[in-house]
Kinemage of the C-alpha trace (Angstrom):
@kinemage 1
@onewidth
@group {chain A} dominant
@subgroup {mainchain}
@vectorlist {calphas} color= white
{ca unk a 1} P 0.000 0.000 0.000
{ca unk a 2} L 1.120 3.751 -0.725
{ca unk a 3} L 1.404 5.870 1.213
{ca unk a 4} L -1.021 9.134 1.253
{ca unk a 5} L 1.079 12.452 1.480
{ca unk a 6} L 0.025 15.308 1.783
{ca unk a 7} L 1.385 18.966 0.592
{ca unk a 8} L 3.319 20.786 2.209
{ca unk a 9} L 2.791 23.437 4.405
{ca unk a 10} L 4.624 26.062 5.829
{ca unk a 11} L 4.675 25.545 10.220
{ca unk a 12} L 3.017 27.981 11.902
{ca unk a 13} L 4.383 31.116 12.815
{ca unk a 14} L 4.717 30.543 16.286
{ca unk a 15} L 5.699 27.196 15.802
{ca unk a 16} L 2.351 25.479 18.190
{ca unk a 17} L 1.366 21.826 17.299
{ca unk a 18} L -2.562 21.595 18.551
{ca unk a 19} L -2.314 18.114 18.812
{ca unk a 20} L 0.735 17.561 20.959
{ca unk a 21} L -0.701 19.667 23.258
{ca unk a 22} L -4.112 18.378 23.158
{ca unk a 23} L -1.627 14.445 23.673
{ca unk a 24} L -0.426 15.861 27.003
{ca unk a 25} L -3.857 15.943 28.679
{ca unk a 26} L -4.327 12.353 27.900
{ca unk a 27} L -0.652 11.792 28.970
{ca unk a 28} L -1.351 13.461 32.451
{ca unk a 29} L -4.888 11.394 32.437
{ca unk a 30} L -3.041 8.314 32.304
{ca unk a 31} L -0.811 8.837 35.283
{ca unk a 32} L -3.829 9.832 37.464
{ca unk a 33} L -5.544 6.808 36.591
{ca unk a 34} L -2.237 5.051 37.278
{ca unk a 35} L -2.241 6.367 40.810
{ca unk a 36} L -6.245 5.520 41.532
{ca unk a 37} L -5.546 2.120 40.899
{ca unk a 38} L -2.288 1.146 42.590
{ca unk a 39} L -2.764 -0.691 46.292
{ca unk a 40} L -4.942 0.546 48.954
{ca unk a 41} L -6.878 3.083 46.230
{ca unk a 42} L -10.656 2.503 45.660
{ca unk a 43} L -10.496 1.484 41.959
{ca unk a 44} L -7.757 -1.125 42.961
{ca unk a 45} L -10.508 -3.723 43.475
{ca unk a 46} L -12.414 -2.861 40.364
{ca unk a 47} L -9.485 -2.490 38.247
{ca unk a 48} L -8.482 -6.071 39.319
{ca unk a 49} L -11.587 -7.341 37.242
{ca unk a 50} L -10.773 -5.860 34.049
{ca unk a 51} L -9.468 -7.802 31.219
{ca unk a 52} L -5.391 -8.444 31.355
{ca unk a 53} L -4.627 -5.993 28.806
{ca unk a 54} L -7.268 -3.288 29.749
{ca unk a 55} L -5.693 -3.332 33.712
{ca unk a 56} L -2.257 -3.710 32.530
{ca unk a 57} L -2.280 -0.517 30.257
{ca unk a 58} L -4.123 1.433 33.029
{ca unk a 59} L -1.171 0.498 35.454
{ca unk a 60} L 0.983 1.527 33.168
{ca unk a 61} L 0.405 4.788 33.287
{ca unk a 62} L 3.460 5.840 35.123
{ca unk a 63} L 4.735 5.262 31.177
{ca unk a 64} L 3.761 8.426 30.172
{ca unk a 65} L 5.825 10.429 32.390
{ca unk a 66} L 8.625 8.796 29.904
{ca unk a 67} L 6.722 10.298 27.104
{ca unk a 68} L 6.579 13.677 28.450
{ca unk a 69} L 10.028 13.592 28.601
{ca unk a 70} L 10.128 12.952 24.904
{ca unk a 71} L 7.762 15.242 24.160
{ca unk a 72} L 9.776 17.885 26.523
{ca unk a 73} L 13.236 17.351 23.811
{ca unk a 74} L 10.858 17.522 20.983
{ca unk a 75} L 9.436 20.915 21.461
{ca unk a 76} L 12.907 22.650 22.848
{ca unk a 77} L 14.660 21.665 19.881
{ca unk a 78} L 11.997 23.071 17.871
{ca unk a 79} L 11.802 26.064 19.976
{ca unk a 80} L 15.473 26.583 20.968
{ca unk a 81} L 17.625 24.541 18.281
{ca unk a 82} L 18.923 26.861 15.676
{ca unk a 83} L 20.669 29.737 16.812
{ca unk a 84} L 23.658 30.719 18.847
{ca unk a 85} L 23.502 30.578 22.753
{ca unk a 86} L 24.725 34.234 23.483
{ca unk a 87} L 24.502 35.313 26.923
{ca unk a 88} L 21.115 36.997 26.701
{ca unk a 89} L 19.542 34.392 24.597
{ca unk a 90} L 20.188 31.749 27.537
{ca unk a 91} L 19.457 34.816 29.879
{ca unk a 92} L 15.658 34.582 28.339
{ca unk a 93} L 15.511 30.586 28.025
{ca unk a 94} L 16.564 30.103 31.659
{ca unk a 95} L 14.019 32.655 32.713
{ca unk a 96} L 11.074 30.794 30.486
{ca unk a 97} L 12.265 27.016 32.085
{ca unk a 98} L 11.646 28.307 35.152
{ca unk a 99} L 8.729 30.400 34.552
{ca unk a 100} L 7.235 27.566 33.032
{ca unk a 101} L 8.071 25.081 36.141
{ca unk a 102} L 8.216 26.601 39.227
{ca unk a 103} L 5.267 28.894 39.578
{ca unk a 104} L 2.550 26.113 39.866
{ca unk a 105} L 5.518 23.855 41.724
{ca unk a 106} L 5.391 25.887 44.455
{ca unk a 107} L 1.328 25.863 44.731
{ca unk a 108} L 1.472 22.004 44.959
{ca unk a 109} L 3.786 22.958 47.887
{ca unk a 110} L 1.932 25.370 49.335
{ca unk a 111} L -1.225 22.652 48.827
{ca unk a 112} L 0.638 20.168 51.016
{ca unk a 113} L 2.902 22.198 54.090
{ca unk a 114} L -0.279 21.397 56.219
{ca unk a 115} L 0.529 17.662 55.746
{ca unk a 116} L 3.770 17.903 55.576
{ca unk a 117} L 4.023 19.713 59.292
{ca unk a 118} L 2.229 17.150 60.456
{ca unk a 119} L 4.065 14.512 59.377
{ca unk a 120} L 6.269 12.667 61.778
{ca unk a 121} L 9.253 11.432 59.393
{ca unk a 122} L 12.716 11.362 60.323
{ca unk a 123} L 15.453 13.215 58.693
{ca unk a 124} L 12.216 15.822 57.379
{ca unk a 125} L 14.415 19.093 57.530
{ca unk a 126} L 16.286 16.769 54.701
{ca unk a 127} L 13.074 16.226 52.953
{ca unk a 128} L 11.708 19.570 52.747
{ca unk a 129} L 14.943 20.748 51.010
{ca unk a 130} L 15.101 18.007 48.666
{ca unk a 131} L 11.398 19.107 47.527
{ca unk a 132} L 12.252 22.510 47.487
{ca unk a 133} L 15.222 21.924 45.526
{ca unk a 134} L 13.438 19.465 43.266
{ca unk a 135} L 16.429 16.558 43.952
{ca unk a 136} L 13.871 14.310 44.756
{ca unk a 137} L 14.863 12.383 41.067
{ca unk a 138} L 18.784 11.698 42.289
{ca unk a 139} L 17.823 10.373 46.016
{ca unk a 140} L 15.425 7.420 44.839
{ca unk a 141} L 12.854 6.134 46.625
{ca unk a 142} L 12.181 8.801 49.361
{ca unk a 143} L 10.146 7.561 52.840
{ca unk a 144} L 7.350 10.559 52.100
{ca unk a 145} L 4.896 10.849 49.684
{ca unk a 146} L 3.990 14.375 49.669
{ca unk a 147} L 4.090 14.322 46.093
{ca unk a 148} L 5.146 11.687 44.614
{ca unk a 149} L 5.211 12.768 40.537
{ca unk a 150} L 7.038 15.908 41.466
{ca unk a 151} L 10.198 13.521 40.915
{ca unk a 152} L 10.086 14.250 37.315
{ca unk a 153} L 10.913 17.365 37.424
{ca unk a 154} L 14.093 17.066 38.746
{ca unk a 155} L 14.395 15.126 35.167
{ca unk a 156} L 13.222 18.333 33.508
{ca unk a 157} L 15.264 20.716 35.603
{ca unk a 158} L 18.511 18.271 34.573
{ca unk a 159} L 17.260 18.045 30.509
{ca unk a 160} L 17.227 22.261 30.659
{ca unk a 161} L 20.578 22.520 32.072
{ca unk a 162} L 22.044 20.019 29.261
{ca unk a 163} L 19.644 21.367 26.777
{ca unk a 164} L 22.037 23.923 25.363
{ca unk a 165} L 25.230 22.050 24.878
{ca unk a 166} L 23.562 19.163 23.722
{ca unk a 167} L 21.685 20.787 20.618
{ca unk a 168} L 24.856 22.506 19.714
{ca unk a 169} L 26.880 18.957 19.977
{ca unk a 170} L 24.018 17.101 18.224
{ca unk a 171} L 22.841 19.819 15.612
{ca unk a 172} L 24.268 17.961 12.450
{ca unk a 173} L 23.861 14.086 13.813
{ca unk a 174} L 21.665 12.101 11.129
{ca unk a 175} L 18.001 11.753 13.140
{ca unk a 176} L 18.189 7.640 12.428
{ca unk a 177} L 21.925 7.554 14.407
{ca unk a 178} L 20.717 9.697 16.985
{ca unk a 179} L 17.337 7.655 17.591
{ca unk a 180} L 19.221 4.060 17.442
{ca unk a 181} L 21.659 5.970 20.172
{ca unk a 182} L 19.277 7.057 22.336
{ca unk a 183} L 17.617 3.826 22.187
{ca unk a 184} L 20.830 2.280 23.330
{ca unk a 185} L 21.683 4.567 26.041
{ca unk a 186} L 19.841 4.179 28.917
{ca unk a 187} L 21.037 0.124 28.581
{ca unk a 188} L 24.531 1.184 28.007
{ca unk a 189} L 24.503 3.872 31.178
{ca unk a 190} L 23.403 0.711 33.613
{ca unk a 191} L 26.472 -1.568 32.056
{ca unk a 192} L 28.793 1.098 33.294
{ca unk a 193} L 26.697 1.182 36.721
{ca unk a 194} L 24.498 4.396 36.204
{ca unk a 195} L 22.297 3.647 38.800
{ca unk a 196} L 18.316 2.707 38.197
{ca unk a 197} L 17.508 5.469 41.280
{ca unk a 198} L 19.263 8.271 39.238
{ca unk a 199} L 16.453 9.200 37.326
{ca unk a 200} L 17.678 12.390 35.310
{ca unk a 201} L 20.667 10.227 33.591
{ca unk a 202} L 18.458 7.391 32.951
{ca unk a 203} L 15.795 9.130 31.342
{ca unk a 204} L 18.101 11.351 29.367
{ca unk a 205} L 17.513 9.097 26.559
{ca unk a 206} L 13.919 10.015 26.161
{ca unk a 207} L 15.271 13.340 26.159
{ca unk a 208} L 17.426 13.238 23.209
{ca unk a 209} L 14.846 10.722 21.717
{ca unk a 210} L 12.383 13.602 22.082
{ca unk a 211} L 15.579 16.120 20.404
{ca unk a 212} L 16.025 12.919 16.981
{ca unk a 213} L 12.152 13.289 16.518
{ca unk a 214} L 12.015 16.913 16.449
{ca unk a 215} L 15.290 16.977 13.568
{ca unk a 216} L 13.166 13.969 11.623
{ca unk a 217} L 9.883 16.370 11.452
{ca unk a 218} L 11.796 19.237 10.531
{ca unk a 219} L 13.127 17.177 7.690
{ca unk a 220} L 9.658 15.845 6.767
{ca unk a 221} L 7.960 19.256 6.688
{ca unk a 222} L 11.038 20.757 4.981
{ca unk a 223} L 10.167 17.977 2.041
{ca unk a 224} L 7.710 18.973 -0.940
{ca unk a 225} L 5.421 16.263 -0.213
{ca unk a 226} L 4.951 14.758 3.313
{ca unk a 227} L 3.445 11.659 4.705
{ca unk a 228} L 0.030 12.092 6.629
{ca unk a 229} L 0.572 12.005 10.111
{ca unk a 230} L -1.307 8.515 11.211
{ca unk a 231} L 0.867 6.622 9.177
{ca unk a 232} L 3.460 7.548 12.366
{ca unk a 233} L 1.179 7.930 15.408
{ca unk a 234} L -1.291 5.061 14.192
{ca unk a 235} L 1.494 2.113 14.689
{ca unk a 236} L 3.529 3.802 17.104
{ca unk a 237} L 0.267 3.931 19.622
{ca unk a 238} L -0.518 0.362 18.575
{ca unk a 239} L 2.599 -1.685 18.879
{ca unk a 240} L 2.900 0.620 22.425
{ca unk a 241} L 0.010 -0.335 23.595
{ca unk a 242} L 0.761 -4.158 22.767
{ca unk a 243} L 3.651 -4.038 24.613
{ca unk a 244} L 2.463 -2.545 27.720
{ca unk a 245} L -0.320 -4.973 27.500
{ca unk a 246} L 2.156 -8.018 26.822
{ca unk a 247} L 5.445 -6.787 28.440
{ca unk a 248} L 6.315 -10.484 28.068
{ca unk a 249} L 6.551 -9.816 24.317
{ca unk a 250} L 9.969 -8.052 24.592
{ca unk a 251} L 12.908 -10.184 24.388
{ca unk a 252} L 15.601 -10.765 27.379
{ca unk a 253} L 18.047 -7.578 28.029
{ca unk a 254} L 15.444 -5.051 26.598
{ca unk a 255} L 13.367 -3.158 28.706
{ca unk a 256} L 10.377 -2.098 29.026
{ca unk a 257} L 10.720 1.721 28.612
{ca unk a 258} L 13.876 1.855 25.754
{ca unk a 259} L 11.605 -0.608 23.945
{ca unk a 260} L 8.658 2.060 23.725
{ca unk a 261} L 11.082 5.000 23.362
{ca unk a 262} L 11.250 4.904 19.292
{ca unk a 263} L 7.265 4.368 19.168
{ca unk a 264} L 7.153 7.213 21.499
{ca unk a 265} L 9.288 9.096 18.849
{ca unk a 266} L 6.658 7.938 16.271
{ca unk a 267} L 3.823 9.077 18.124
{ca unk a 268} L 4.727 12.835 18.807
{ca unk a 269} L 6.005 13.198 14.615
{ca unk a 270} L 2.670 11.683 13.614
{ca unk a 271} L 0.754 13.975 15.873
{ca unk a 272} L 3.224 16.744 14.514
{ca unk a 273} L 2.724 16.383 11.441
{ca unk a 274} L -2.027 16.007 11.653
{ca unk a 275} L -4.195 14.109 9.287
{ca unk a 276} L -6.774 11.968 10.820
{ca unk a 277} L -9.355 11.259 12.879
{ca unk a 278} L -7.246 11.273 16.292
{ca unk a 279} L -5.005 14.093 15.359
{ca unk a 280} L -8.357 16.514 14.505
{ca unk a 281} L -9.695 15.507 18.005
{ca unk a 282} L -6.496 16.329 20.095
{ca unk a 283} L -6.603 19.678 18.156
{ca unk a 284} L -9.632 20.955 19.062
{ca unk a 285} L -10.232 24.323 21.109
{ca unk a 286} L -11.499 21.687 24.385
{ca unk a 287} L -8.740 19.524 23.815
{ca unk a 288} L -5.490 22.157 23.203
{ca unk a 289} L -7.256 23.927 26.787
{ca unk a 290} L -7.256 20.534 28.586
{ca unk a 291} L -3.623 20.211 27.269
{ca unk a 292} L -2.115 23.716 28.395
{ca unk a 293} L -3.758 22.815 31.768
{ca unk a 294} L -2.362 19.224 31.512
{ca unk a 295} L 0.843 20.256 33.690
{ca unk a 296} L -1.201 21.649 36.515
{ca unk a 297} L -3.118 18.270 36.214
{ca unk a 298} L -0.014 16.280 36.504
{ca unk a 299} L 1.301 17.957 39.514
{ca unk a 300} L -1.591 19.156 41.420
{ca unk a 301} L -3.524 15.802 41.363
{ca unk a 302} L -1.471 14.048 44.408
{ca unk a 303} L -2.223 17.325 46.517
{ca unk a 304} L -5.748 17.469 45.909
{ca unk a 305} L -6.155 13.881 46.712
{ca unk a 306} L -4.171 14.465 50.374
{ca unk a 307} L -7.161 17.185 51.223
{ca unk a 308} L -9.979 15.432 49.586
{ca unk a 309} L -9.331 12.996 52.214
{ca unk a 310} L -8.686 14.917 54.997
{ca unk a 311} L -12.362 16.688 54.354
{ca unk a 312} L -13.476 13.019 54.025
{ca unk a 313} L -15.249 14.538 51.021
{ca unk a 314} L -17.724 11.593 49.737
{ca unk a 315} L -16.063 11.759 45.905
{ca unk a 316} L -16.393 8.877 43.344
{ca unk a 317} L -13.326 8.739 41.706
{ca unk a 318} L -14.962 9.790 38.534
{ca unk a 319} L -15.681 12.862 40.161
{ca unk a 320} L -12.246 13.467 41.767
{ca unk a 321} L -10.956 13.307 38.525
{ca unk a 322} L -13.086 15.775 36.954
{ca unk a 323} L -12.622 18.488 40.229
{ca unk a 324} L -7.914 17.744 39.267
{ca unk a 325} L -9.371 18.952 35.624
{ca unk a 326} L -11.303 21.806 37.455
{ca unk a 327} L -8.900 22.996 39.795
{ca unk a 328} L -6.180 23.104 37.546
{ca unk a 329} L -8.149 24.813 34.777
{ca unk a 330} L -8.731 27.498 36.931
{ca unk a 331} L -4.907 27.626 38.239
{ca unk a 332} L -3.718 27.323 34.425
{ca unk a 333} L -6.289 30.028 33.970
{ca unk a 334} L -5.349 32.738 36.535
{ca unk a 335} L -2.179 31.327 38.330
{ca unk a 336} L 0.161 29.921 35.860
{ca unk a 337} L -0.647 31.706 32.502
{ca unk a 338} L -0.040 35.088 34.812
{ca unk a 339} L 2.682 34.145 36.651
{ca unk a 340} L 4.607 32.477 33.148
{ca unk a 341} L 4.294 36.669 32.005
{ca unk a 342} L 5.022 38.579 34.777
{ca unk a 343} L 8.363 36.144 35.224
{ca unk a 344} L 9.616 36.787 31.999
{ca unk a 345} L 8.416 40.360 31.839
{ca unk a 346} L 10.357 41.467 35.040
{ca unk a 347} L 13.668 39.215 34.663
């Protein structure tokens, strides 16, 4: 079968990609569902009854914080990858990573310092810092669980610090070589002792993973004709969700996460690129809104939980889900749209 291409057209002038961001409120959908069903929560027992593959890919939603990271080199090499790095340039992209992190950050922190008083742990001066700090991604498994996804951005704090070198170093690499190498690296970081509880260097990989997809759409789009984007994000979702399903699939030595890293790759240049049914429905005005509230969704959810049961608030867990979306429409709305401004606008 041929492919369908279609023509070319020029990127938008502000470079935005409805669909990825309309992806990353599924993403951050997935990990919440991830947490409702792990031990002791109230879909645990329910979940239990669903078919193998339906469970498994639910519990697999710690996954997508994997393809965030992806997603996180793919749109900083498109934003940030041509160009010198003079000193006001990376004046004004230090300013934005942090403008983009911290503001909401510090509102899941705020959410929790009731709980986090009152908790009894050892060592907690220790704690607090390494949450303030965001280290919480270098020190593995910590005995709190203030919270718990907020590990990831110590990945993401680590990624913009090597961002700048590593675009320069890996500007004229072939896409192909750089995928197969950052498919490689996580295994070949372990076989020199990298630890598993070092989170930042493992999951660098996805990060350059995310940096090879971004150089392959650039050279699709820069092509006169172009494939439609499902003939990407159509398998790449597919053979993903297999493999989550059927882990067991994947042979001995390759894990789980390098093995999904390429279809992960796949997934954000199909969505890049549009065409279809999937990509149309991740673009729409509900579903880009959903997406630039996505982040607040991803790190506000575990705080929200702490005082929805502390209020012993009688919430089904369809509905706790659907007051994280609330909530953190609002706070994308009026907390971390304004702050992301006034950052950049006063440094």
């Amino acid at each position: 079968m041929a492919w369908r291409f279609a023509r070319f057209e020029k990127r938008p002038v502000d470079g935005h990609l409805p669909a990825l961001t309309g992806l990353r409120f599924l993403l951050a959908l997935w990990v919440m569902l991830h947490h409702l069903t792990g031990p002791g929560m109230r879909l645990d027992a329910v979940a239990r009854t669903w078919p193998h593959p339906v469970y498994a890919f639910i519990r697999g939603g710690y996954l997508a914080v994997a393809t965030f990271f992806v997603l996180s080199g793919f749109v900083l090499a498109r934003s940030y990858g041509s160009g010198g790095w003079h000193g006001d340039r990376l004046r004004r992209y230090a300013v934005a990573r942090f403008a983009r992190i911290y503001p909401v950050y510090a509102l899941s922190l705020a959410l929790v310092a009731p709980f986090v008083l009152a908790d009894r742990a050892s060592g907690k001066p220790g704690l607090i810092a390494n949450y303030g700090l965001l280290l919480q991604g270098w020190t593995g498994h910590l005995p709190v669980g203030w919270n718990t996804p907020a590990w990831s951005l110590s990945c993401e704090i680590f990624f913009y610090i090597c961002f700048p070198l590593t675009v320069v170093a890996l500007r004229r690499v072939n896409p192909g070589v750089l995928a197969v190498a950052a498919c490689l690296l996580t295994r070949v970081l372990f076989a020199v002792g990298v630890h598993d509880e070092w989170k930042p260097l493992v999951h660098f990989a996805d990060f350059t993973m995310g940096i090879a997809a971004a150089s392959l759409y650039d050279r699709l789009l820069q092509a006169r004709r172009r494939p439609a984007g499902y003939w990407f994000y159509l398998p790449g979702a597919a053979l993903g969700a297999a493999l989550i399903a059927w882990p067991e699939l994947l042979p001995g030595g390759v894990d789980l996460n390098s093995a999904l890293r390429p279809l992960n790759a796949m997934l954000l240049v199909g969505f890049a690129l549009g065409s279809g049914v999937a990509a149309r429905a991740l673009s729409s005005r509900l579903a880009v809104f959903l997406g630039k509230s996505s982040y607040a969704m991803y790190i506000l959810h575990v705080p929200v939980l702490w005082w929805v049961r502390r209020w012993a608030l009688d919430f089904s867990d369809a509905g706790y889900v659907a007051l994280v979306i609330l909530i953190s429409s609002v706070v994308y709305r009026y907390v971390e749209e304004p702050a992301n401004r006034y950052i950049r606008a006063w440094v």
